[in-house]
C-alpha positions in Angstrom: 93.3 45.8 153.6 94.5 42.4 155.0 96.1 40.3 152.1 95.7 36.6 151.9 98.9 35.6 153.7 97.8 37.7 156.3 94.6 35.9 157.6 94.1 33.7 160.6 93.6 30.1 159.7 92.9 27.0 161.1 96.0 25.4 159.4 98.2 27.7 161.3 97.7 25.3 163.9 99.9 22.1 164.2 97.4 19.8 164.7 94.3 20.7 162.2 91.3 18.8 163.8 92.5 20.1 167.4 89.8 22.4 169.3 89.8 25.4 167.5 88.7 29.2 169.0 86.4 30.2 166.6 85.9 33.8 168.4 89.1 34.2 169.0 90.3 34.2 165.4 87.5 37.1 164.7 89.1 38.7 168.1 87.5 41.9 167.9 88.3 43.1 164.0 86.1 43.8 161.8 84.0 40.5 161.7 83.7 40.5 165.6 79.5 40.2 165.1 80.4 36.9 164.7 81.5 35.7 167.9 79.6 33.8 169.9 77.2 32.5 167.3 78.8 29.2 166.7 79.7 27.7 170.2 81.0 24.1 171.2 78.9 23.0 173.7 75.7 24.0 175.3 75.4 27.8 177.1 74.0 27.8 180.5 70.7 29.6 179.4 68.5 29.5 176.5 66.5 26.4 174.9 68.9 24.1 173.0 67.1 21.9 170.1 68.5 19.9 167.6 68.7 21.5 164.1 66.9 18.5 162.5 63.6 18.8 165.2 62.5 22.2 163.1 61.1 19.1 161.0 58.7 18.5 163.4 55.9 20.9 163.3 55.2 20.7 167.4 58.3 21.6 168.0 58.5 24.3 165.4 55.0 25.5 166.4 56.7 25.6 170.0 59.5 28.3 169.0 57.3 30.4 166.9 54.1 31.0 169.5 56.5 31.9 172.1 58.4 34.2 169.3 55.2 35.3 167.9 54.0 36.6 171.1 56.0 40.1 170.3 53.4 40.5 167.5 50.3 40.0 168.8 47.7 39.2 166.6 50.5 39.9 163.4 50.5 37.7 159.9 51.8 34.3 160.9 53.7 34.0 158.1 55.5 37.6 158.4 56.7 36.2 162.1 57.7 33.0 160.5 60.2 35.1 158.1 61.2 37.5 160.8 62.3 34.7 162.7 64.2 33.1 159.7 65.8 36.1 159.5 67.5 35.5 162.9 68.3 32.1 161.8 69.8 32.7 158.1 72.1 35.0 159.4 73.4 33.0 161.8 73.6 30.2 159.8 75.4 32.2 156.8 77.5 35.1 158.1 79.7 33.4 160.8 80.4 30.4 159.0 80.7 32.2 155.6 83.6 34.3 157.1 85.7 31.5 158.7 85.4 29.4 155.7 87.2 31.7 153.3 88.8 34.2 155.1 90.0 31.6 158.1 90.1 28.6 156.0 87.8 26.4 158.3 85.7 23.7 157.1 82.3 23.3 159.7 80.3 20.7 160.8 77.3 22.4 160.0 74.9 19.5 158.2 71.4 20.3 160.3 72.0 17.1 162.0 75.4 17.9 163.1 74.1 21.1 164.8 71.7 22.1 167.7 70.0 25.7 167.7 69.9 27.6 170.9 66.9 30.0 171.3 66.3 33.0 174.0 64.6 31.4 176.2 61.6 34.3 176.6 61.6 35.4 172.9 62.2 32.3 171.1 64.9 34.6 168.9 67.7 32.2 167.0 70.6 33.3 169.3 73.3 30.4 168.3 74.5 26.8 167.0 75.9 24.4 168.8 77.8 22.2 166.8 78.3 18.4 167.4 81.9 17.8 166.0 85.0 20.3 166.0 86.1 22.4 162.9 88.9 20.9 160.0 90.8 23.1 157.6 89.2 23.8 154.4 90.4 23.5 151.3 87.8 25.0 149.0 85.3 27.4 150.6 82.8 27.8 147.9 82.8 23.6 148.0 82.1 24.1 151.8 79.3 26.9 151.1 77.9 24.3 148.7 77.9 22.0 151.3 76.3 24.2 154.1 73.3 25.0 151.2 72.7 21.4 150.5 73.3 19.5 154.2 71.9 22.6 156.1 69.9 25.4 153.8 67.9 22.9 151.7 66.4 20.7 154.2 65.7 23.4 156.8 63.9 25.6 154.4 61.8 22.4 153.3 61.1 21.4 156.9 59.7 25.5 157.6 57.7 25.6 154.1 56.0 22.8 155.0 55.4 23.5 158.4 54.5 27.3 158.4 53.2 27.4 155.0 55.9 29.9 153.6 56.8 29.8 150.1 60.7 28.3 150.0 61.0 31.2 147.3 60.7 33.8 150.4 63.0 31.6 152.5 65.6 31.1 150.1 65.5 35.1 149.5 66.3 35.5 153.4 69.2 32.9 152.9 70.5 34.4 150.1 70.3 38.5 151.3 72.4 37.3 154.2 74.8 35.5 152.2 75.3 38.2 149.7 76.0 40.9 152.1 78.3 39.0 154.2 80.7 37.6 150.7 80.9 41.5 149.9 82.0 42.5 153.2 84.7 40.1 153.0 85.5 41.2 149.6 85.8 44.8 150.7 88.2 43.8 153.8 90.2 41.5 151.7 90.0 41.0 148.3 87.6 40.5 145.7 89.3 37.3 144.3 88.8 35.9 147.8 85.0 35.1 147.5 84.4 34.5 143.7 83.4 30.8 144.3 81.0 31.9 147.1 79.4 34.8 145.4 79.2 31.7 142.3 76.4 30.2 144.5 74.2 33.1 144.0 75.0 34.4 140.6 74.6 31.1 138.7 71.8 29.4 137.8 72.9 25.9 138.4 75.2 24.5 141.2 78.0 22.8 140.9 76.3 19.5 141.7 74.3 20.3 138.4 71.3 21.2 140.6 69.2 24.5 139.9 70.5 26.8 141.9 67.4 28.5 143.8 69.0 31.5 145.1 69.9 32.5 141.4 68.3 35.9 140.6 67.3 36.3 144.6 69.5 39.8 144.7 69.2 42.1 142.1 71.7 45.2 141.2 69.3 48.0 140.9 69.9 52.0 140.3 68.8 55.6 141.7 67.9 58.4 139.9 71.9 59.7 140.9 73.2 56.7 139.4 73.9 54.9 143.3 73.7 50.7 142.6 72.5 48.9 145.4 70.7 45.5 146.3 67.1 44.7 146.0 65.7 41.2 146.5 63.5 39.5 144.7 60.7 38.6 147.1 59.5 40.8 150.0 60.4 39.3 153.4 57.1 40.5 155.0 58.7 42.1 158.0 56.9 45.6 156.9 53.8 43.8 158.1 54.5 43.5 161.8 54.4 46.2 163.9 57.2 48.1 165.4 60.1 46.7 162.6 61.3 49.1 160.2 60.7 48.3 156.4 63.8 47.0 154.6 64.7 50.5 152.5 65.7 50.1 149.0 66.4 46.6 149.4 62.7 45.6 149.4 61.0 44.6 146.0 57.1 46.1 147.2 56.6 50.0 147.4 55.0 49.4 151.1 58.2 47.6 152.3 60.2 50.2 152.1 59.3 52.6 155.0 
């Protein structure tokens, strides 16, 4: 297990605000599922949209109907959530893993950041972010950040435009977000996430807000005693066709086929 002084960080370099190789400091270790999901400028293919257009419900509608054409004739708002999916994990694995095990603060406000979709599916495929990467300080003050400048108002924007509870949204977020802070845990060290994992546990932030991801993953038990995870809200996904049913981790009987 890698130690603290051992990890890759932006302040290793001698000027901190210099371009930084994001995918190179994952190289191809353990976290190498992140490369290539938060990029510096535009990729030759795909359909590039700024973060903050989700807001508008022609271009949202836009994304989804061409995403929504795997699922012909499926639940709207199971597409909607299978699509978040996609998006949440991009939007909290990556960055979750540079900020505390690389030390990197992002620019990743949803106006600071375009989303680049597949251009036939419609699938979240990366970010594109407007400004370069600094060296953070406090990574559970830059998670906070990311939920409040990114999580909050995007989740808002897709309620209201797809008519999704923000309870099932914020459960998408926060499955992600769990699983990715206990990976890093296991390849580092516990101690190393604490303030992350924080965000989830507690019921308020530390801005004094409520925290609405609080309660979203639950510890649950087998028969033979195993813990594992098990949201809160069902993500829908058992209802479209062809996608396999979330296991244990789903909260409804029929989800977990």
């Amino acid at each position: 297990m890698n130690g603290a002084a051992s990890r890759p960080s932006i302040a290793d370099h001698p000027v901190a605000h210099q371009a930084v190789d994001l995918d190179g400091l994952v190289g191809d270790g353990p976290f190498a599922y992140c490369r290539g999901k938060l990029l510096a400028s535009p990729p030759p293919a795909g359909i590039v949209i700024p973060c903050r257009d989700l807001g508008d419900r022609d271009v949202f509608d836009g994304i989804i109907a061409r995403y929504a054409q795997k699922f012909p004739g499926s639940d709207r708002r199971a597409i909607v959530s299978m699509w978040t999916l996609y998006y949440f994990s991009m939007l909290t694995i990556a960055p979750t893993v540079h900020m505390f095990v690389n030390r990197i603060a992002l620019p990743l406000e949803m106006d600071r950041l375009s989303l680049v979709c597949n251009g036939e599916t419609g699938e979240p495929d990366a970010f594109v972010m407007s400004d370069r990467p600094e060296a953070a300080a406090d990574p559970a003050a830059e998670l906070h950040r990311l939920m409040l400048g990114h999580a909050e108002p995007v989740i808002a924007a897709i309620a209201a435009n797809a008519g999704v509870a923000p309870k099932l949204l914020w459960n998408n977020a926060a499955a992600y977000l769990s699983w990715i802070l206990k990976e890093i845990a296991h390849r580092h060290e516990p101690a190393l996430v604490e303030g992350g994992l924080a965000l989830l546990d507690e019921a308020a932030w530390p801005c004094g807000r409520r925290n609405p991801m609080f309660g979203m993953i639950r510890i649950a038990r087998q028969q033979c005693g195993l813990e594992f995870a098990r949201r809160k809200v069902c993500c829908l996904r058992y209802n479209l066709p062809d996608v396999g049913g979330c296991g244990e981790a789903c909260p409804l009987p029929d989800g977990r086929h």
